[in-house]
C-alpha positions in Angstrom: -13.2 -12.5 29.9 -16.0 -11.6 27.7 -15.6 -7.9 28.0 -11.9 -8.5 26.9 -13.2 -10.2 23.9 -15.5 -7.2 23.1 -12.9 -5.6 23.3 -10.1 -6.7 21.5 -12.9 -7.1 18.6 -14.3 -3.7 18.9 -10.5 -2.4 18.5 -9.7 -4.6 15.6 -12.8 -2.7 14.0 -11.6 0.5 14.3 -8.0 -0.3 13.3 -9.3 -2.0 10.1 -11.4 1.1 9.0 -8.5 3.3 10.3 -6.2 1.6 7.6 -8.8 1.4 5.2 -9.4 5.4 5.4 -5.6 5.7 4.9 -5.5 3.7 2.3 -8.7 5.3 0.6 -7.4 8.8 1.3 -4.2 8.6 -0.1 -3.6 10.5 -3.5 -3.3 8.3 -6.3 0.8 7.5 -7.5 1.9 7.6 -11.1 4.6 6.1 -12.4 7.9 8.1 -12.5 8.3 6.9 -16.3 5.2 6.6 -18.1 2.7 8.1 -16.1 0.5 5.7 -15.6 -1.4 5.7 -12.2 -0.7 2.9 -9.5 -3.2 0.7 -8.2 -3.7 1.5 -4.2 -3.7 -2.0 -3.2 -0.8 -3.3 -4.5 1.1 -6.8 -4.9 4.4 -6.9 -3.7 7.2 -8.8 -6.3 10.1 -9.1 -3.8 10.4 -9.1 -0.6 11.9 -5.4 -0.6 8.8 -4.1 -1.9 6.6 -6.2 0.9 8.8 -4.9 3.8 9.5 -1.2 2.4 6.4 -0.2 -0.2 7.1 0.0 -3.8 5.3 -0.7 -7.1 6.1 -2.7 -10.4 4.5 -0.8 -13.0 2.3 -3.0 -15.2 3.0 -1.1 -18.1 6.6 -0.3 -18.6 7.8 -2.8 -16.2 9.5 0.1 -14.0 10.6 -0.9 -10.3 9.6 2.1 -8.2 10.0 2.9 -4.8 6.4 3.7 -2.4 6.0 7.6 -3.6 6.5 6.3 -7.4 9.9 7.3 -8.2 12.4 5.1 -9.8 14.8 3.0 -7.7 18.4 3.5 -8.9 19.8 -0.2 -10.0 
C-alpha cells in the first residue's frame, strides 16, 4: 500500500509541473480588439469559458474565444 501511495504522489508531481510548463510556455494572447495581452491564468465568467477556454478582456470588455479571437454573438 505504501508504494502505491508513493506513487500516486510522485505522479501527481509530475503532472502538476507538466501543466505548469504548458501553461508557462504558452505564448502570451492579445485581445482580437484592442490588443491588449491576456493574463495566462485566467477566470472563467460563464460556464462556456470554464468548459471550452476563452477570455473576457478587462479592458474593452470583449468575449473572446481560447486563441483570443472574438466569438460571433
Amino acid at each position: 500500500m505504501e508504494t502505491f501511495v508513493n506513487g500516486a504522489v510522485f505522479g501527481g508531481a509530475i503532472a502538476a509541473v507538466i501543466i505548469l510548463v504548458g501553461v508557462f510556455m504558452r505564448p502570451t494572447l492579445k485581445c482580437s480588439e484592442c490588443g491588449t495581452p491576456l493574463p495566462k491564468f485566467r477566470k472563467p465568467a460563464s460556464f462556456h469559458q470554464g468548459m471550452w477556454g476563452g477570455y473576457t478582456c478587462q479592458n474593452c470588455g470583449a468575449e473572446l474565444d481560447a486563441k483570443g479571437q472574438k466569438k460571433d454573438a
